[in-house]
C-alpha beads as a LAMMPS data file, in Angstrom:
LAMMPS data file: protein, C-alpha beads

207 atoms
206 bonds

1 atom types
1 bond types

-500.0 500.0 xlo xhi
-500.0 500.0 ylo yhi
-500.0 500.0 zlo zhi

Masses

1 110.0

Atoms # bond

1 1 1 -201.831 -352.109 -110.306
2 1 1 -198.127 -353.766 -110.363
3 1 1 -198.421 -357.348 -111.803
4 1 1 -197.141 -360.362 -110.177
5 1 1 -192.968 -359.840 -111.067
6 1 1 -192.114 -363.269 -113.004
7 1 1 -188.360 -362.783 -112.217
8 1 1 -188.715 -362.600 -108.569
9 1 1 -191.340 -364.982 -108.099
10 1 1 -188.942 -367.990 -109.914
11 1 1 -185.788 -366.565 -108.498
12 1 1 -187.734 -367.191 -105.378
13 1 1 -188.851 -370.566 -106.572
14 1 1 -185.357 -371.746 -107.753
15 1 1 -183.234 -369.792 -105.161
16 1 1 -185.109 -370.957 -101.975
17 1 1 -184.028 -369.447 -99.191
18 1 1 -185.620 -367.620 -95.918
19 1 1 -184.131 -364.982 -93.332
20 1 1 -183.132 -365.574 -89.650
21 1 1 -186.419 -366.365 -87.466
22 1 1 -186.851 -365.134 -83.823
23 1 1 -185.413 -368.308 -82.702
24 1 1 -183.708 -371.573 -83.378
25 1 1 -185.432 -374.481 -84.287
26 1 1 -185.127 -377.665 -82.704
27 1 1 -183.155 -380.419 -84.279
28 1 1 -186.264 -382.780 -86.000
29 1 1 -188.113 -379.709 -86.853
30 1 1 -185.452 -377.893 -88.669
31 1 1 -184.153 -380.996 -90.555
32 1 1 -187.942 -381.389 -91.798
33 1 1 -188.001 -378.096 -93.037
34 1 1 -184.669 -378.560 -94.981
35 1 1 -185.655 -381.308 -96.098
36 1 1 -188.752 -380.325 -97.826
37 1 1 -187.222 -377.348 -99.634
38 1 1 -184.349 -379.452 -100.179
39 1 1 -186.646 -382.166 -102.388
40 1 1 -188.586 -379.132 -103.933
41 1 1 -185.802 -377.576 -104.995
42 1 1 -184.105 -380.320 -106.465
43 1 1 -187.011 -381.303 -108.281
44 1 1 -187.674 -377.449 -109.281
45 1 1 -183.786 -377.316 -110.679
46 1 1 -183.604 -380.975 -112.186
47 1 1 -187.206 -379.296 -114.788
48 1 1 -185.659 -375.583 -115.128
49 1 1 -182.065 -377.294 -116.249
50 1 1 -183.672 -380.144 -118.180
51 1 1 -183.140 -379.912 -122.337
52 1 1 -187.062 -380.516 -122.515
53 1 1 -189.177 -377.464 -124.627
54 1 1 -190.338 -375.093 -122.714
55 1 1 -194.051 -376.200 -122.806
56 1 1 -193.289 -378.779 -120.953
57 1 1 -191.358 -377.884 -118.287
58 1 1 -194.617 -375.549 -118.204
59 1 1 -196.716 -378.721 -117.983
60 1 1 -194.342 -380.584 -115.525
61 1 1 -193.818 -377.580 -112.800
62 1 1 -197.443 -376.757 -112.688
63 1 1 -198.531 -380.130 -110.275
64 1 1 -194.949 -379.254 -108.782
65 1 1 -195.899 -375.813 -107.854
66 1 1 -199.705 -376.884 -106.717
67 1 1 -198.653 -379.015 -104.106
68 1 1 -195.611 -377.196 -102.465
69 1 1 -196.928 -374.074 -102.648
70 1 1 -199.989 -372.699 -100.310
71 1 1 -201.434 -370.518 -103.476
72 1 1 -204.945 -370.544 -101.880
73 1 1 -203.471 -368.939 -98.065
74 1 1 -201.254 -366.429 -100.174
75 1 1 -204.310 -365.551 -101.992
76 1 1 -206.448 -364.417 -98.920
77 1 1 -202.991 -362.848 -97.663
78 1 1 -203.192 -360.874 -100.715
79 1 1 -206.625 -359.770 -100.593
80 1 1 -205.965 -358.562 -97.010
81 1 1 -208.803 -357.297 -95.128
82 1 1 -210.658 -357.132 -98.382
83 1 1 -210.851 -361.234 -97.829
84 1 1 -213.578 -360.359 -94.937
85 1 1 -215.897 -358.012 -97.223
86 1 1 -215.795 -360.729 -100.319
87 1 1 -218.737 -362.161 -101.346
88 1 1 -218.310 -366.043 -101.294
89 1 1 -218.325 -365.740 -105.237
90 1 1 -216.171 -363.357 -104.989
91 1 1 -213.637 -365.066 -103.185
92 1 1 -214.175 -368.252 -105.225
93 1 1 -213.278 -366.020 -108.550
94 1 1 -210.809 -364.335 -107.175
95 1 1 -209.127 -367.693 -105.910
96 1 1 -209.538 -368.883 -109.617
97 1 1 -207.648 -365.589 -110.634
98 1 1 -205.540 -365.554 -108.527
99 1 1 -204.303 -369.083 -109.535
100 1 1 -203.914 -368.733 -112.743
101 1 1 -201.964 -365.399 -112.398
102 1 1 -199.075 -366.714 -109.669
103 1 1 -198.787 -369.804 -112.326
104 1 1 -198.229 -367.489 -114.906
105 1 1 -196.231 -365.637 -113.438
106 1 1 -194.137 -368.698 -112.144
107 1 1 -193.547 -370.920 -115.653
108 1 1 -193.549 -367.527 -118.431
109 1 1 -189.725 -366.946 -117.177
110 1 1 -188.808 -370.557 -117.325
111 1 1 -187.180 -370.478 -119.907
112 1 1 -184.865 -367.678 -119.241
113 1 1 -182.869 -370.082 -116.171
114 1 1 -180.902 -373.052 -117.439
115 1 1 -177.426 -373.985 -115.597
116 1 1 -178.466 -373.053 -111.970
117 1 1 -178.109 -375.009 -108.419
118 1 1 -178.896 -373.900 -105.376
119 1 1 -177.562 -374.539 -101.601
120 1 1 -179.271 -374.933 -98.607
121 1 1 -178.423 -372.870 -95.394
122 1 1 -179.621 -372.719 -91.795
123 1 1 -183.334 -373.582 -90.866
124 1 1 -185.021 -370.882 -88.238
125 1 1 -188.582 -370.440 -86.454
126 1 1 -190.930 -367.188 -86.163
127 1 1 -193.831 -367.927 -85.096
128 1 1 -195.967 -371.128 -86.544
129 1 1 -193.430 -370.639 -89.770
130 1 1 -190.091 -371.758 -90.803
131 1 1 -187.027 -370.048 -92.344
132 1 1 -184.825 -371.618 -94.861
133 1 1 -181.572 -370.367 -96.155
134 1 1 -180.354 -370.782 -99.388
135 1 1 -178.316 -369.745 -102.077
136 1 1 -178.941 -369.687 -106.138
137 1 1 -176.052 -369.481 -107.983
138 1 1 -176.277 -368.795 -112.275
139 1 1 -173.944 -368.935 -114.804
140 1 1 -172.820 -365.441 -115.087
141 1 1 -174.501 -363.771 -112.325
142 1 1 -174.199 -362.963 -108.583
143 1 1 -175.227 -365.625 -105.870
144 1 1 -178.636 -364.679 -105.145
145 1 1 -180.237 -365.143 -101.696
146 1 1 -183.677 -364.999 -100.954
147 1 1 -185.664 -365.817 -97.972
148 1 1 -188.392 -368.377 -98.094
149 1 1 -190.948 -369.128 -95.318
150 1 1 -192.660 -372.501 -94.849
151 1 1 -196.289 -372.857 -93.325
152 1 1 -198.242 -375.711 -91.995
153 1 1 -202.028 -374.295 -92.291
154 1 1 -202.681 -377.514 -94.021
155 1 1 -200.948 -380.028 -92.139
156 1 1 -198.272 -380.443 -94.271
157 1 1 -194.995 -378.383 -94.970
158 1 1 -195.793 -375.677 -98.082
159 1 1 -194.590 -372.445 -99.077
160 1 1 -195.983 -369.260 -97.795
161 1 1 -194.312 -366.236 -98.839
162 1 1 -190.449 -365.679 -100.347
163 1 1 -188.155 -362.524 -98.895
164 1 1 -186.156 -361.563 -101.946
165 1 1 -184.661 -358.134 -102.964
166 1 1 -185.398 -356.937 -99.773
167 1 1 -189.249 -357.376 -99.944
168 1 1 -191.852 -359.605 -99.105
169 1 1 -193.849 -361.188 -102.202
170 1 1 -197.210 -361.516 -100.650
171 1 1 -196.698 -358.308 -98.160
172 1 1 -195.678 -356.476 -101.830
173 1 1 -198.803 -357.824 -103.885
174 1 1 -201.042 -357.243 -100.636
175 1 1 -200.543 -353.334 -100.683
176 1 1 -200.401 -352.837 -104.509
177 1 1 -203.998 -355.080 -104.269
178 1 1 -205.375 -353.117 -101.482
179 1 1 -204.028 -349.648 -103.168
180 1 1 -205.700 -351.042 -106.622
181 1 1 -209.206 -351.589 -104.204
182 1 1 -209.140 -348.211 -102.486
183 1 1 -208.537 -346.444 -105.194
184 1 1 -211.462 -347.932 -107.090
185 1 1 -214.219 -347.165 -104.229
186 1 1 -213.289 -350.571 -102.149
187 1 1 -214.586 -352.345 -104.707
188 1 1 -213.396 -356.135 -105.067
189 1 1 -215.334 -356.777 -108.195
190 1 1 -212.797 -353.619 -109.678
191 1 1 -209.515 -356.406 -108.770
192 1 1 -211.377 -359.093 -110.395
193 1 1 -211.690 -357.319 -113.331
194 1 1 -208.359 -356.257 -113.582
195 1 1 -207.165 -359.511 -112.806
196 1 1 -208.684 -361.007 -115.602
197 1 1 -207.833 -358.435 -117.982
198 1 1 -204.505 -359.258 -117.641
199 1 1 -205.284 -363.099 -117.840
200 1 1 -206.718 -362.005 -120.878
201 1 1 -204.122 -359.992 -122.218
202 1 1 -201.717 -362.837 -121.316
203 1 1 -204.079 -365.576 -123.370
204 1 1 -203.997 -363.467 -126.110
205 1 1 -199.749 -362.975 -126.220
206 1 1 -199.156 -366.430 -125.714
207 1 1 -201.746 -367.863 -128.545

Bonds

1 1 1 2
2 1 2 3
3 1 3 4
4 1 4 5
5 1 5 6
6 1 6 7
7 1 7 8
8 1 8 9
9 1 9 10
10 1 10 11
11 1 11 12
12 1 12 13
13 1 13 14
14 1 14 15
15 1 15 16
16 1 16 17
17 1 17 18
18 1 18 19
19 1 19 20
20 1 20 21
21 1 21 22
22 1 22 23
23 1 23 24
24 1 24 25
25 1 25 26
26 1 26 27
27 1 27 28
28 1 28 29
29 1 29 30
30 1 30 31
31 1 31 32
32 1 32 33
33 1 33 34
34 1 34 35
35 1 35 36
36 1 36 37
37 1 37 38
38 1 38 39
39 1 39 40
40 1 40 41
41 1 41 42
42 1 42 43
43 1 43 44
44 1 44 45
45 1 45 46
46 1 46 47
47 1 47 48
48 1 48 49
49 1 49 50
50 1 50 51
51 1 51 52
52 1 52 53
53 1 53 54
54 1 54 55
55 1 55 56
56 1 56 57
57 1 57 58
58 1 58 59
59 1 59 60
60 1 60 61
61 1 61 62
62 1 62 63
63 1 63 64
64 1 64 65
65 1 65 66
66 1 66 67
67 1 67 68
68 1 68 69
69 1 69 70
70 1 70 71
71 1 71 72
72 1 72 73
73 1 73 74
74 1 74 75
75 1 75 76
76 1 76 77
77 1 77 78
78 1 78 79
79 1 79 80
80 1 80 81
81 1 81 82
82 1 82 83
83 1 83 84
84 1 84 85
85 1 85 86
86 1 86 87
87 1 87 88
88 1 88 89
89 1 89 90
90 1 90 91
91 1 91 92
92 1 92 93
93 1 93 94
94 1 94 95
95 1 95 96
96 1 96 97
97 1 97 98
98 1 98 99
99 1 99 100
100 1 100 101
101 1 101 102
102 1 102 103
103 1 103 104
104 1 104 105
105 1 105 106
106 1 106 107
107 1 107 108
108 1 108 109
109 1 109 110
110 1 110 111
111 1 111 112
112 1 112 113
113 1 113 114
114 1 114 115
115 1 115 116
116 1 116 117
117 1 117 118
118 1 118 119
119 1 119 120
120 1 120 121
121 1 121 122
122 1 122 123
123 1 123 124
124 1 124 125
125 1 125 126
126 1 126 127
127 1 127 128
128 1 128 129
129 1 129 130
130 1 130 131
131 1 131 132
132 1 132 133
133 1 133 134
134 1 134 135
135 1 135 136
136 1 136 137
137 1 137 138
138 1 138 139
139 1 139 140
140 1 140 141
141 1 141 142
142 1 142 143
143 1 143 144
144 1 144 145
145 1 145 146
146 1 146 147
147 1 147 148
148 1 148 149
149 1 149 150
150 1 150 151
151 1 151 152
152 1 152 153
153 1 153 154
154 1 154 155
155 1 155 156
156 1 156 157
157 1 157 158
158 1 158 159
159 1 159 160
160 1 160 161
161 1 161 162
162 1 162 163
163 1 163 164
164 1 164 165
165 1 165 166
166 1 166 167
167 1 167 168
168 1 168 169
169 1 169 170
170 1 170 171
171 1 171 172
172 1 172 173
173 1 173 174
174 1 174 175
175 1 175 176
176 1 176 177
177 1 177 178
178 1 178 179
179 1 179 180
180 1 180 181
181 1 181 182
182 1 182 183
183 1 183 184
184 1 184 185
185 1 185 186
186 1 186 187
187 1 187 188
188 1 188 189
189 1 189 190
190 1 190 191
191 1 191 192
192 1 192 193
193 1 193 194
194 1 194 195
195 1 195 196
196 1 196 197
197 1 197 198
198 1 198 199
199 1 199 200
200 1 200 201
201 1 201 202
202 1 202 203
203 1 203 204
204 1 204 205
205 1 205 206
206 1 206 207
């Protein structure tokens, strides 16, 4: 089963950018949308850039990363239609997992990004989701863009999913998850094992 890929997943959280929707969104609704990646970047840059150890940029992205991020809805995206045949213990483990994994995943690499900014493009609708463009630029390296879309399941604005090197994050982890499940008899109790093997395996390389 891949693993959650650190470098994309903070690219994705530092770059933040999303591709052209199906349509244009109005004035108010795009400047909300810019606004909120705009203040979530900013905030995401101003930690990765700070001279701080790295434990605690660790400590201060985490709340960051709860509340801007919809880790719960990309978790049931990523169990796909696996989600349905869950026990409800099931899916509360899983959730728990899945958490801990995507965090992981998120603040391991922080401390390989130091000098970057990012720039905000055009804002775009498909669907009940927005698109946001942007740009992250790195000392030494290409531009990188990178498409991020922005939900409202929860009433407020939160990320959903990021487009970057030419894939989908959740649609990725959804097939290698549901790949991992058929190939162990449709079993979910097989992912939850795996997933906290690696949680394991992780605790142990980081003690």
């Amino acid at each position: 089963m891949r693993l959650l890929s650190g470098r994309r997943i903070v690219l994705a959280t530092l770059a933040l950018t999303c591709a052209s929707g199906l349509f244009a969104l109005p004035a108010r609704a795009a400047d909300n949308a810019k606004q909120f990646i705009q203040s979530f970047g900013t905030q995401l840059v101003a930690i990765v850039n700070s001279p701080v150890p790295l434990s605690e940029k660790k400590i201060k992205v985490l709340p960051l990363v709860q509340k801007n991020v919809d880790i719960d809805g990309i978790g049931r995206y990523c169990l796909g239609r696996y989600w349905k045949i869950a026990t409800p213990e099931q899916k509360q483990r899983y959730q728990a997992l899945f958490h801990e994994v995507l965090v992981n995943a998120i603040t391991d690499k922080l401390g390989e990004y130091r000098g970057v900014s990012f720039t905000i493009g055009d804002v775009t609708r498909s669907g009940n989701e927005d698109s946001v463009n942007a740009i992250l630029t790195r000392p030494q390296q290409p531009p990188a863009s990178m498409q991020w879309i922005v939900g409202y399941e929860n009433g407020q604005p939160q990320v959903v999913d990021v487009i970057g090197e030419g894939a989908s994050l959740r649609l990725t982890q959804r097939n290698d998850y549901s790949s991992f499940i058929a190939r162990n008899g449709d079993s979910v109790a097989a992912l939850l094992s795996a997933l906290q093997k690696q949680l394991d395996r992780h605790n142990q390389s980081t003690n």
